[in-house]
N, C-alpha and C positions, 0 to 999 in steps of 0.2 A: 143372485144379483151381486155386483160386486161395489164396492162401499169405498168412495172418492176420499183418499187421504187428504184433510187440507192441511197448510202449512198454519204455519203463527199469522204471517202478512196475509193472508187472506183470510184468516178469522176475524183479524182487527178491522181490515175493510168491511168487511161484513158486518161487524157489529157497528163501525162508521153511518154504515151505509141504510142501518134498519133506522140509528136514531132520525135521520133526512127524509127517507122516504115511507119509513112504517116496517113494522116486520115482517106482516104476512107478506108484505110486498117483495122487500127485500129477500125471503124465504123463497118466496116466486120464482126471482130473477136469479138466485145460485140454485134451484133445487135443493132446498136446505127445509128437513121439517123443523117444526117450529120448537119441539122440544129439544131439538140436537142446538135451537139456537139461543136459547132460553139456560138451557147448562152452560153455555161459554158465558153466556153475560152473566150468569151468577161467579163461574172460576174467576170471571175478569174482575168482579167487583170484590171479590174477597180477596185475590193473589194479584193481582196485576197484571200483565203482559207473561208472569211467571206461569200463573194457572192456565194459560193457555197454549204454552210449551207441546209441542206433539209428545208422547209419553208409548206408545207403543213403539212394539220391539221391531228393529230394523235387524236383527239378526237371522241368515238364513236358514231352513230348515236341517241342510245337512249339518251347519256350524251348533243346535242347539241338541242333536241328535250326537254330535262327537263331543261335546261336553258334559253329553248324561251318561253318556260311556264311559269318560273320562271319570267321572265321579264314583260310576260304581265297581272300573277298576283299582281306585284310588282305597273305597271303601274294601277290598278282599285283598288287596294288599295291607294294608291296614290290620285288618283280621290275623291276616297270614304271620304276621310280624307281633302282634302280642302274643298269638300260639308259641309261636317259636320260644320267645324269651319265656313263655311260663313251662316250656322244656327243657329250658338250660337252667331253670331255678328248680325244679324237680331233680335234676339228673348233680348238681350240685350239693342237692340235701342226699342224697341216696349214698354217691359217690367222692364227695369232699371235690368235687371236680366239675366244671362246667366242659369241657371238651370234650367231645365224646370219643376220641383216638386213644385218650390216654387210658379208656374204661377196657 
């Protein structure tokens, strides 16, 4: 089943709409269970219009998939680059010299 995004404006209508006509009613007339409508009016009453902000990720699957790439070639280059330098601090102590041409 697939699960209707709603916006801000149409939650607040909604929660408008339950205090006039009731909630189950209101629940009725959007298809909305009553505990999905019962969480915005507690967000609303604690946060504002803020707690009701849509919060899920509108990023798409390939963009979240080239980002964990991106991270974990980030992390082996990373790797690769303290290696290095703790070979040029070995090759330093051994040979009074970091370049390895002049060994």
């Amino acid at each position: 089943m697939k699960y209707k995004k709603w916006s801000l404006k149409e939650k607040l209508e909604i929660l408008s709409c339950a205090e006039e006509i009731g909630v189950v009613s209101a629940c009725r007339k959007y298809s909305l269970s009553t505990g999905t409508f019962y969480n915005w009016k507690r967000k609303y009453e604690n946060h504002g219009e803020a707690g009701l902000k849509v919060t899920y990720d509108d990023r798409s699957k390939e963009l979240k998939q080239a980002e964990e790439e991106n991270k974990v070639l980030r992390k082996l280059l990373c790797d690769k680059e303290v290696e290095l330098e703790i070979q040029r601090e070995l090759l330093k102590k051994k040979f009074g010299t970091s370049d390895p041409k002049k060994i």
